[in-house]
C-alpha positions as CSV (number, residue, x, y, z in Angstrom):
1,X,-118.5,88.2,24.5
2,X,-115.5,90.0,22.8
3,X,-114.8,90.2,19.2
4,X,-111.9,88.4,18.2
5,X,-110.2,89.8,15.2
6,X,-106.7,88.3,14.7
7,X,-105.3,91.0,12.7
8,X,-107.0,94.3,11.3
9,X,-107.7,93.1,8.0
10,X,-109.2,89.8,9.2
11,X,-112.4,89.3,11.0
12,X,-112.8,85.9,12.8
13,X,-115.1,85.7,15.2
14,X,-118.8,86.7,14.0
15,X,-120.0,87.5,17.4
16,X,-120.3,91.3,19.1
17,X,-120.0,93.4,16.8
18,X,-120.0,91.3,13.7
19,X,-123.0,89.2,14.8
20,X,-124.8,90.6,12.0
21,X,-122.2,88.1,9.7
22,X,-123.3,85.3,11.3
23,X,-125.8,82.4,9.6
24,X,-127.6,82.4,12.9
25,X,-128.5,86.2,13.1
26,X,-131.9,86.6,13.4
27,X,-133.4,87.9,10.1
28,X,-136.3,87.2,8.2
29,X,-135.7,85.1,5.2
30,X,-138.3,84.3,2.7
31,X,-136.9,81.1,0.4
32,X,-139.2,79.4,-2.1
33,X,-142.2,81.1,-0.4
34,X,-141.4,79.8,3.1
35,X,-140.5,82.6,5.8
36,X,-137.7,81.9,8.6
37,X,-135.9,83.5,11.1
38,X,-132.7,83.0,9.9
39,X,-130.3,82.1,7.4
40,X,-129.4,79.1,9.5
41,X,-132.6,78.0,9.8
42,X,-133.6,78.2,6.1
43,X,-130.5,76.2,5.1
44,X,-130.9,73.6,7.4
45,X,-134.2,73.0,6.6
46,X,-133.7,72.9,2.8
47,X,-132.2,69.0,3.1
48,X,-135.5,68.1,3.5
49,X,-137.3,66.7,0.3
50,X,-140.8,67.0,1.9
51,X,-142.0,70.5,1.2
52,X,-144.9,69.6,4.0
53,X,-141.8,69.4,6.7
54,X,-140.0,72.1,5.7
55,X,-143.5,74.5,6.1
56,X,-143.9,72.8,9.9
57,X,-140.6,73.7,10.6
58,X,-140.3,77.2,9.3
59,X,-141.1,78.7,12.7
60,X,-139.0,76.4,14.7
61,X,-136.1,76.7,16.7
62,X,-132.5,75.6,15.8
63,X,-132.9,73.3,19.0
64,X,-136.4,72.0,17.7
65,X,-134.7,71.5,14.0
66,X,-131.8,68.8,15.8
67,X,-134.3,67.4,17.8
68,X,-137.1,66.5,14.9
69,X,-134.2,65.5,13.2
70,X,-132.6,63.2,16.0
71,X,-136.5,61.7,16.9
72,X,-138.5,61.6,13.5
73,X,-138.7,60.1,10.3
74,X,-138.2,62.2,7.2
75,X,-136.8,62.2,4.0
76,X,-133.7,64.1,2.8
77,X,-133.3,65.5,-0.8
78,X,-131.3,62.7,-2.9
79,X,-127.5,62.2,-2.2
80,X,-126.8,64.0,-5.8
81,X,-128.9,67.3,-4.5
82,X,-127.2,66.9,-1.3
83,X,-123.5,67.6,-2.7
84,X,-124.2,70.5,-5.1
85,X,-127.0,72.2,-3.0
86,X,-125.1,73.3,0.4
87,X,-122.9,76.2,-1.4
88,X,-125.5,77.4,-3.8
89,X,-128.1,77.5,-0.9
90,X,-125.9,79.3,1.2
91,X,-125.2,81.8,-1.2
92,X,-128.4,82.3,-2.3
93,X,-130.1,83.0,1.3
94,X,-127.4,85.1,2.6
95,X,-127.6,87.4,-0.7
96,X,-131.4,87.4,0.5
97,X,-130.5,88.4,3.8
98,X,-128.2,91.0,2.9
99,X,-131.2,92.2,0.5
100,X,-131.9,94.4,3.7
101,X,-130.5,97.8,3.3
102,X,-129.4,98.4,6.9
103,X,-127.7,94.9,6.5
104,X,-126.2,95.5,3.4
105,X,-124.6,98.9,4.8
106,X,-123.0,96.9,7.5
107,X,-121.4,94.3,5.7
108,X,-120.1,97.2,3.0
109,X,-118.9,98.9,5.6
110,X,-116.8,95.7,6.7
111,X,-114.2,97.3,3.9
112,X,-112.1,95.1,2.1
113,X,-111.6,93.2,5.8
114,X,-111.3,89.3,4.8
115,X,-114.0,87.4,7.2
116,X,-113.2,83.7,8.2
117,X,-115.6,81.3,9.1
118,X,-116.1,78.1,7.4
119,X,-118.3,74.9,8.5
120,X,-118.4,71.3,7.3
121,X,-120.4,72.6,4.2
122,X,-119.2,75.8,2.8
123,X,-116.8,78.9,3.6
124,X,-119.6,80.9,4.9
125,X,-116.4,84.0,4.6
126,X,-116.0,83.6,1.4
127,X,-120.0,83.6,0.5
128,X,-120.1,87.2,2.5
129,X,-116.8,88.6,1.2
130,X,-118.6,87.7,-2.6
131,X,-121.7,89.1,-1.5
132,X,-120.0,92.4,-0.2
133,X,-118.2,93.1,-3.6
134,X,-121.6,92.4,-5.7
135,X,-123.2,95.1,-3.1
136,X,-120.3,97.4,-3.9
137,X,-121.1,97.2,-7.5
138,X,-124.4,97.6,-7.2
139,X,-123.5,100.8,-4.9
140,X,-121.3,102.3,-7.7
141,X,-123.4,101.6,-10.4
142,X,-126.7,103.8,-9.0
C-alpha cells in the first residue's frame, strides 16, 4: 500500500511508511500492569469495568476483542467514565508507546509535518503531534 500524503507538510494516511503512527502498530504496551500488543488493543479493552476481562483479553486479537464483544456479556465502565476516558486514555498509551526510543526518533523525525487521523473518539493526529513536541522538549532539555 502507498503512502498517501496530500501535501508535504501533512501526513494522512498512517500506513507504509508511517505505520509506526498508527493505534494498531504492533507494540508492547504495559497499562495499569496489563501487557498488550498495541495501542489499539489496550484502548479498546479499557471500556471494560471488569479488571478479570480486561487480563483474558490482553493477548487477544482485535478480531477476538469485536467478537467477545458482539457474543458475551460484560460490563462497561459507567457512562460518566465513558465520556472523559477515551482522550485521556489515548494520550496516555500512545505517550507509553512512544516511550520506546527507536519510536520516539521516528515520530521526531516526522518534523513539524501535521498528521491527520481522527476516529469517532479522539483526533488520534493531534494526540501524536502533542506527543512529538513533549519528545522535542525532552530532546533539548538533556
Amino acid at each position: 500500500m502507498t503512502t498517501q500524503i496530500t501535501n508535504h507538510n501533512v501526513i494522512s494516511d498512517l500506513n507504509g511508511i508511517y505505520s509506526f503512527l498508527s493505534d494498531k502498530y504492533e507494540s508492547t504496551i504495559v497499562y495499569e500492569g496489563i501487557e498488550y500488543p498495541s495501542v489499539y488493543n489496550a484502548y479498546i479493552i479499557q471500556f471494560f469495568n471488569n479488571i478479570e476481562d480486561r487480563k483474558e483479553l490482553a493477548n487477544k486479537t482485535i478480531d477476538e476483542i469485536e467478537n467477545y464483544i458482539d457474543n458475551e456479556t460484560y460490563e462497561l465502565r459507567p457512562n460518566a467514565e465513558l465520556y472523559s476516558l477515551p482522550r485521556i486514555i489515548a494520550k496516555e498509551l500512545n505517550a507509553i508507546k512512544f516511550s520506546d526510543p527507536s519510536l520516539a526518533k521516528k515520530l521526531i523525525e516526522t518534523s513539524d509535518t501535521i498528521i491527520e487521523s481522527k476516529n469517532q473518539y479522539y483526533d488520534l493526529g493531534k494526540i501524536l503531534m502533542e506527543i512529538r513536541e513533549q519528545l522535542k522538549e525532552g530532546f533539548n532539555h538533556a
